[in-house]
C-alpha positions as CSV (number, residue, x, y, z in Angstrom):
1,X,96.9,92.9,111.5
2,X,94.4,90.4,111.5
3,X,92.8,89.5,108.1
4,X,89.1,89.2,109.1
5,X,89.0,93.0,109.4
6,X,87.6,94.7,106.5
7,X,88.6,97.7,105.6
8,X,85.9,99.9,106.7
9,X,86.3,98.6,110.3
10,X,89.7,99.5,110.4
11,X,89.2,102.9,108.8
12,X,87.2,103.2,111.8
13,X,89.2,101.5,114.2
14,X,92.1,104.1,113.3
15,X,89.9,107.0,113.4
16,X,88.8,105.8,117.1
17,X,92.3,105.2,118.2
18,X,93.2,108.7,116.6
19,X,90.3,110.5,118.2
20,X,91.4,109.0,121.5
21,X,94.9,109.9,121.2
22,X,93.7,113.4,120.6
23,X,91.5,113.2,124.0
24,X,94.6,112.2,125.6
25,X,97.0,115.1,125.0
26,X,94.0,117.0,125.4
27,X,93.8,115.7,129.0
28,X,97.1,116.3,129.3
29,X,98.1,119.8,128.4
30,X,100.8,120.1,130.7
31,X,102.7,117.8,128.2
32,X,104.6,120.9,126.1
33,X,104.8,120.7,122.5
34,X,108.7,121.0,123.0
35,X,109.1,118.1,125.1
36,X,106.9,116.2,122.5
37,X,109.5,117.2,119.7
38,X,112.4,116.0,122.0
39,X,111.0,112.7,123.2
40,X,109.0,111.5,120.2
41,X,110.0,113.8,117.6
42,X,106.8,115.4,116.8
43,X,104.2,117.6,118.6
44,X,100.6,119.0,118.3
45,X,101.5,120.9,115.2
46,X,102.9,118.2,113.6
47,X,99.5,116.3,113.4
48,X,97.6,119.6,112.0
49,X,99.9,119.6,109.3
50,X,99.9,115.4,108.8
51,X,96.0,116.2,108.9
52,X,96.3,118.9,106.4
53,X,98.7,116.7,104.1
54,X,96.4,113.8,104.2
55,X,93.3,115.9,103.8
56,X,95.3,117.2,100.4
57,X,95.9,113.9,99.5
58,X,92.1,113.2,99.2
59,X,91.3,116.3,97.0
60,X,90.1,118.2,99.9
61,X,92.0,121.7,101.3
62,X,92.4,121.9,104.6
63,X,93.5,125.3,106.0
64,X,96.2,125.1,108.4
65,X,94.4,126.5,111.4
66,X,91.5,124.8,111.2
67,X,93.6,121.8,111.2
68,X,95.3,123.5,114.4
69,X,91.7,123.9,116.0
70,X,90.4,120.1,115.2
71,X,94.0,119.4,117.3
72,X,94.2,121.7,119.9
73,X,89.8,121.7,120.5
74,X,90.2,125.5,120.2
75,X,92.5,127.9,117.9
76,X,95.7,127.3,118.4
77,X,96.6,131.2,119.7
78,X,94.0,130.5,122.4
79,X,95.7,127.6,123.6
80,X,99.3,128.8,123.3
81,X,98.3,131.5,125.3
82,X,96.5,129.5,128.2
83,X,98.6,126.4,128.2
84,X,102.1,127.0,126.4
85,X,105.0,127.7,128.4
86,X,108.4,129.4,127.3
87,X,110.7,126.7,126.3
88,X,113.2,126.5,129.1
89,X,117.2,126.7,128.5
90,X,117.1,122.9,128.6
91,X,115.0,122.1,126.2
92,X,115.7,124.1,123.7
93,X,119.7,122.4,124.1
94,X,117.5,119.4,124.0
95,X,115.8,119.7,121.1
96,X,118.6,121.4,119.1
97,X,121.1,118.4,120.0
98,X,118.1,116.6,118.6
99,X,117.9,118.4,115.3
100,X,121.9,118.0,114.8
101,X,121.9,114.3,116.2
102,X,119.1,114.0,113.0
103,X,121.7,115.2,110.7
104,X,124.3,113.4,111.0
């Protein structure tokens, strides 16, 4: 990282980059929180409960499903039920060999 960047710029340098990346699986909700946790080994729920754990680590409670609604841009039932799809036979083998490839 380069050292003439003080710290407030890249407090708000992250928060741009994570507000972005937000937009993007926003624009993107075909992307299914299942093939998320395959490919990259995390998924939309993962970053409202990051968000939650850092927002403890600061002193401040975050409940869970506001965390879910600052990720999802809506509560998370709402957007289950409009863009979530059953997991398919396939990826659930995927993501279990996955989980057991993690254990070993």
């Amino acid at each position: 990282m380069s050292s003439n960047i003080d710290s407030q710029t890249q407090t708000e340098l992250e928060a741009a980059v994570f507000r972005r990346f937000l937009k993007h699986l926003d624009d993107h909700k075909e992307v299914q929180n299942i093939d998320l946790m395959i490919l990259a080994d995390f998924c939309r729920n993962c970053l409202s409960k990051w968000y939650v754990a850092a927002a403890a680590e600061k002193g401040v409670e975050v409940d869970c499903d506001a965390a879910r609604e600052f990720v999802y841009g809506m509560p998370y039932s709402e957007w289950k039920d409009k863009h979530q799809l059953p997991a398919t036979p396939e990826q659930m083998e995927a993501f279990e060999a996955k989980q057991a490839a993690k254990k070993k």
